[in-house]
LOLOFI-243629 format. One line per field, with one value per residue (C-alpha): residue number from 0; residue in three letters; x, y, z. Coordinates in pm, whole numbers, padded with zeros to 5 digits. Last residue first. Layout:
<rs>
seq: c(NUM/...)
type: c(Ala/...)
X: c(X/...)
Y: c(Y/...)
Z: c(Z/...)
</rs>
This chain:
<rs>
seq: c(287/286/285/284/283/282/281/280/279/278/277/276/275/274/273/272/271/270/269/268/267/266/265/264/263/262/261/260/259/258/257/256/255/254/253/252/251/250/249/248/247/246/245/244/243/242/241/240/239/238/237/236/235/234/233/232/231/230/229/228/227/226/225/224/223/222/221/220/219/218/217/216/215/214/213/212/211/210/209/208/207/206/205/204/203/202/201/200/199/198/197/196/195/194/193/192/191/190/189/188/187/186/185/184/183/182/181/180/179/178/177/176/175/174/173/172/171/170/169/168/167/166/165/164/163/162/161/160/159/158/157/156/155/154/153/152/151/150/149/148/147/146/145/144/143/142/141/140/139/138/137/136/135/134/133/132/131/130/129/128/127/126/125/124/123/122/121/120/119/118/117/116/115/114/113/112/111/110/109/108/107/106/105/104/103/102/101/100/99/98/97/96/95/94/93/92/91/90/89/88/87/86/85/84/83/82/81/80/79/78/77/76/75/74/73/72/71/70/69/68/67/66/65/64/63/62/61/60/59/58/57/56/55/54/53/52/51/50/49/48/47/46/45/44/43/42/41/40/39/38/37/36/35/34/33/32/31/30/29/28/27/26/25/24/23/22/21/20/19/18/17/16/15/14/13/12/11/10/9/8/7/6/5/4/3/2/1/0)
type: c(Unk/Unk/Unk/Unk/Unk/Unk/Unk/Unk/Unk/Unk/Unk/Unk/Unk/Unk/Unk/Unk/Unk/Unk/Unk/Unk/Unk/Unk/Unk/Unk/Unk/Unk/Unk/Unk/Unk/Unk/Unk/Unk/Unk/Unk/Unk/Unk/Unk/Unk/Unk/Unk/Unk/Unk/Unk/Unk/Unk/Unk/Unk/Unk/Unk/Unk/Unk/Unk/Unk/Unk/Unk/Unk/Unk/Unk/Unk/Unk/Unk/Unk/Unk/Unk/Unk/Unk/Unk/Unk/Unk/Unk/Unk/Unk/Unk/Unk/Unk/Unk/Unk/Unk/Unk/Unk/Unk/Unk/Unk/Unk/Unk/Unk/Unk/Unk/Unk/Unk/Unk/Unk/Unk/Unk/Unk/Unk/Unk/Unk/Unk/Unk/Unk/Unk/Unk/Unk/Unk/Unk/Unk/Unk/Unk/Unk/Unk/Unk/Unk/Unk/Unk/Unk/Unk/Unk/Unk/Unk/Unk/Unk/Unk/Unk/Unk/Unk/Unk/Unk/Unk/Unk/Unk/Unk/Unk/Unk/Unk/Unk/Unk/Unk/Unk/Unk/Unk/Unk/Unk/Unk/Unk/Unk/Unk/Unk/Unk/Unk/Unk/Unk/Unk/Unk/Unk/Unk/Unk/Unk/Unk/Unk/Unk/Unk/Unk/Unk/Unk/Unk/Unk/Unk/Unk/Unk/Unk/Unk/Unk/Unk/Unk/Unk/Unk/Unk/Unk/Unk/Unk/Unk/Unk/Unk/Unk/Unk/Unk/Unk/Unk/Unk/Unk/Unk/Unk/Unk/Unk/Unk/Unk/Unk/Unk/Unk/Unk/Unk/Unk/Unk/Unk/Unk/Unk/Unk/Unk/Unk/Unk/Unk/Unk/Unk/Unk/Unk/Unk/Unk/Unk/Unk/Unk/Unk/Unk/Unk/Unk/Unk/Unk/Unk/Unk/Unk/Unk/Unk/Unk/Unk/Unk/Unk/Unk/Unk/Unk/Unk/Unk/Unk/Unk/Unk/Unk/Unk/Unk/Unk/Unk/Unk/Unk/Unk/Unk/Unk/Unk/Unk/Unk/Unk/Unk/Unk/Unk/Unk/Unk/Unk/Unk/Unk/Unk/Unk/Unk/Unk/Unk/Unk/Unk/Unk/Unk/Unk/Unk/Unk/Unk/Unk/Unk/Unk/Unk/Unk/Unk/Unk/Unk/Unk)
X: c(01120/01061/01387/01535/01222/01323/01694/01558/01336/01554/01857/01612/01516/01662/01449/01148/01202/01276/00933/00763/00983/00889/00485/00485/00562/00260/00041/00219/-00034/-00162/-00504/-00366/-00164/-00541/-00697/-00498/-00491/-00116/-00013/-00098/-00293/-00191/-00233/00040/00181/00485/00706/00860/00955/00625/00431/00553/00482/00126/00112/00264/-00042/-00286/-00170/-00150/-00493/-00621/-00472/-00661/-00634/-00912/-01165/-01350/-01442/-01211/-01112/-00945/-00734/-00897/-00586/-00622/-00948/-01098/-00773/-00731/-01079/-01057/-00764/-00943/-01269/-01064/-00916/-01150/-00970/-01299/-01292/-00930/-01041/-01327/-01185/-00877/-01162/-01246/-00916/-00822/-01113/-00993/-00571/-00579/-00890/-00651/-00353/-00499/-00576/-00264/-00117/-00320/-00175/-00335/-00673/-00693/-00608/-00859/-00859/-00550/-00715/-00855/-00565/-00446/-00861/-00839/-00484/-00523/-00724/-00397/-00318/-00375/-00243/00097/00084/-00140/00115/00353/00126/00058/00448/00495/00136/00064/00225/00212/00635/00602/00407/00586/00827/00645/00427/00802/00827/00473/00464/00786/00643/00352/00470/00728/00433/00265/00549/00622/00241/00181/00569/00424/00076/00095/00426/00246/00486/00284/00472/00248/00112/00398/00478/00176/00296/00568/00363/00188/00504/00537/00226/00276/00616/00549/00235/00440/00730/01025/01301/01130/01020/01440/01513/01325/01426/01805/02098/01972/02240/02403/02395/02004/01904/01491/01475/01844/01756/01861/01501/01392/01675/01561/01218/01293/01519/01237/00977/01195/01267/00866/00816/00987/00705/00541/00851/00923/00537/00581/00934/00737/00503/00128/-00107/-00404/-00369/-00463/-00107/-00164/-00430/-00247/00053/-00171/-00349/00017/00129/-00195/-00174/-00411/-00636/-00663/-01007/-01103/-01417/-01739/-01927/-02180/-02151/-01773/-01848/-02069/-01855/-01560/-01703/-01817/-01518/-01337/-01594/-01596/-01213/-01274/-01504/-01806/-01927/-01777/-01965/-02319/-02257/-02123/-02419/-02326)
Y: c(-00082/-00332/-00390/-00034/00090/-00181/-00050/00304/00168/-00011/00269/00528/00406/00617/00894/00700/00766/01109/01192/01051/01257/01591/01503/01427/01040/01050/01178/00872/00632/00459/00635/00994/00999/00822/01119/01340/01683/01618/01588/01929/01915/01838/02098/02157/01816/01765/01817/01457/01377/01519/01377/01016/01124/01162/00821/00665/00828/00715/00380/00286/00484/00234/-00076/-00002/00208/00191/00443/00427/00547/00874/00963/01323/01257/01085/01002/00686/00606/00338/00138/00114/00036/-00273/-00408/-00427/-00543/-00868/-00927/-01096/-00978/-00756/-00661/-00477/-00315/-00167/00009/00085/00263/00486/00561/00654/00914/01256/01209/01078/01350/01620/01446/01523/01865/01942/01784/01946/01841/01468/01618/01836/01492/01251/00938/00968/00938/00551/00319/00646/00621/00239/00237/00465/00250/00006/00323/00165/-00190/-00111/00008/-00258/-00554/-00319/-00301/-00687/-00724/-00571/-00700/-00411/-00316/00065/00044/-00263/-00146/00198/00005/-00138/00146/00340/00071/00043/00435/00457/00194/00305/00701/00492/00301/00641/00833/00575/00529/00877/00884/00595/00777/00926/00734/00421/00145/00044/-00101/-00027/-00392/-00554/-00397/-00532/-00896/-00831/-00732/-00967/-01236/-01035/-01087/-01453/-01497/-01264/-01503/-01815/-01709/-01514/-01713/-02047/-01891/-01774/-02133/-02296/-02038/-02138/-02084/-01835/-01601/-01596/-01326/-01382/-01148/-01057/-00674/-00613/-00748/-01075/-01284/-00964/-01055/-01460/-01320/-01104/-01386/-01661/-01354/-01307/-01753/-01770/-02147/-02139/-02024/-02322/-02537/-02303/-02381/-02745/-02736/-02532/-02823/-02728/-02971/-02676/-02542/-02161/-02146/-02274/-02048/-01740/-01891/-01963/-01622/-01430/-01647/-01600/-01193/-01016/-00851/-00480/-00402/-00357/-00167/-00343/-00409/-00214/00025/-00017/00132/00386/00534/00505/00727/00950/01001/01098/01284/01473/01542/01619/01919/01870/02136/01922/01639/01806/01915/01561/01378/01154)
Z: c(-00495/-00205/-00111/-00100/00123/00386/00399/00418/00683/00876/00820/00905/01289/01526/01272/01340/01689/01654/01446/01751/01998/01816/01817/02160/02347/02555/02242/02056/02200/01943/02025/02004/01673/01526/01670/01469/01653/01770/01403/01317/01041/00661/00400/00205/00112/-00075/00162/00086/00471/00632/00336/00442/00788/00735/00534/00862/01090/00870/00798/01209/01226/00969/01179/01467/01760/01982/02147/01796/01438/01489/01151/01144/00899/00608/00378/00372/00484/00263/00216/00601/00578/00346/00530/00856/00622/00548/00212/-00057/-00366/-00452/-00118/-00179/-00502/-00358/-00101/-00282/-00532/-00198/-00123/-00496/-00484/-00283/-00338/-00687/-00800/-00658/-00814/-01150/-01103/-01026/-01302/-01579/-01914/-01840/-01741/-02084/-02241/-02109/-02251/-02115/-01785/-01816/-01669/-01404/-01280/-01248/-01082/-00833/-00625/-00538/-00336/-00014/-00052/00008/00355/00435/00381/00567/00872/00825/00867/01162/01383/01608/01945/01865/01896/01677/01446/01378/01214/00943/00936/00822/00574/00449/00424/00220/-00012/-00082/-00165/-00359/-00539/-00621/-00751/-00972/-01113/-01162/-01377/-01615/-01654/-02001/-02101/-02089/-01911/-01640/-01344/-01073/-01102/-01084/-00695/-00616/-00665/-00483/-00196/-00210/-00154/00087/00296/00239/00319/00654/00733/00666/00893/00774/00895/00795/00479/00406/00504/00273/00007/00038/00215/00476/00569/00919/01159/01233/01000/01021/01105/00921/00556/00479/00496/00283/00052/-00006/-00075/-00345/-00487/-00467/-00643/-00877/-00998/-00982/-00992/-00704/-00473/-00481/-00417/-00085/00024/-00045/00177/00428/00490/00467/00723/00830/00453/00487/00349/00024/-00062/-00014/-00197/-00491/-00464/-00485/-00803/-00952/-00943/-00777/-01071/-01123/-01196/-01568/-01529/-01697/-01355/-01448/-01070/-01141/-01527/-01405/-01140/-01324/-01595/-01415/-01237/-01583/-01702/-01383/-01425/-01762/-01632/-01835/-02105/-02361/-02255/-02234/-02583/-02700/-02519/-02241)
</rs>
């Protein structure tokens, strides 16, 4: 861009620009899914995998062992006695759980960017993920969805926020303007999640949920699917930080309507999640 056309550019189109070009070039630095996570992924799409091979696997990464031995301890999968080791931490979780969190702390890794220009971004972000994985988490099983793919998903969102918080300090007059800043977060990190997530090969479910975010009045069929489930825990997360301005009312969501919370009310669905804040704030504690 030429420096008089670039100086009379918004930075926040600069910035978008920018992103645009270099994803459409393929010369953007996407966030990579740590080996650790695609190993495990790998290994348990392996018809004749023994859980002792798994738990060996997973070893090699003393934090991620540790993180998995407290899920297996937390209140949704303690069986009144503690699991001595990993093997029996996977055996209590399932393969599917210990693979979906063992993504999850991977994720978690990649939020943890020390540069002082986008190091509070980042924070904020993750615990916005986390809080939404954790109440989807228990929303799942009330909407009769899968629990621990709803938390896989609720992490995965955001992962598009990354690129544009990577490349906005080149980008001063957008750094000293926070609001303007989380405006370009909120309307183009769901479409970069998009991206991000078929890049790593997950399935289009997990690419839409990515996709649509934040888009509130999506209605792509009769059926609930995992999106809506996303949708309608994000919304809540905003309910509990007040941090949101603009939301509708929840009973106009069509995703609040195909999980079937319109029979329950807007009041009663909050209240059931409420019944529920020592799982989640005991779920949201592990994962941060």
């Amino acid at each position: 861009m030429p420096v008089t056309e670039a100086l009379a550019t918004p930075p926040k189109t600069q910035l978008l620009k920018f992103v645009a070009d270099s994803l459409r070039a393929g010369t953007i630095e996407l966030p990579s899914l740590p080996d650790i996570a695609i190993d495990i992924r790998v290994a348990i799409n392996q018809a004749d995998l023994e859980i002792s091979d798994l738990a060996k696997l997973i070893q090699q990464d003393p934090g991620l062992s540790a993180y998995l031995l407290k899920i297996s301890h937390s209140a949704h999968y303690n069986r009144g006695k503690p699991a001595r080791n990993l093997t029996a931490a996977i055996q209590r979780l399932g393969l599917n759980a210990a693979r979906d969190f063992s993504a999850s702390y991977a994720l978690k890794t990649l939020f943890l960017i020390q540069d002082p220009t986008v190091k509070s971004y980042m924070r904020d972000i993750w615990k916005r993920s986390v809080h939404t994985a954790a109440l989807a988490h228990v929303m799942a099983r009330h909407c009769k969805f899968d629990p621990d793919r709803a938390l896989l998903a609720g992490l995965l969102q955001d992962i598009g926020a990354l690129p544009l918080l990577a490349n906005v300090k080149s980008y001063p007059e957008l750094c000293s303007n926070p609001g303007e800043l989380q405006k370009l977060l909120a309307e183009f990190s769901g479409k970069i999640s998009g991206l991000i997530l078929h890049n790593w090969q997950f399935d289009e479910e997990l690419v839409q949920v990515g996709l649509n975010r934040e888009n509130w009045m999506r209605d792509k069929s009769p059926q609930a699917d995992l999106a809506d489930l996303i949708l309608v825990a994000r919304y809540h997360t905003y309910l509990a930080e007040r941090s949101h301005g603009k939301l509708p009312q929840l009973s106009r969501l069509p995703a609040f309507k195909k999980l079937g919370l319109e029979e329950i009310g807007p009041e009663q669905g909050l209240a059931f999640l409420t019944e529920a804040k020592q799982e989640i704030d005991e779920l949201r504690s592990t994962l941060q």
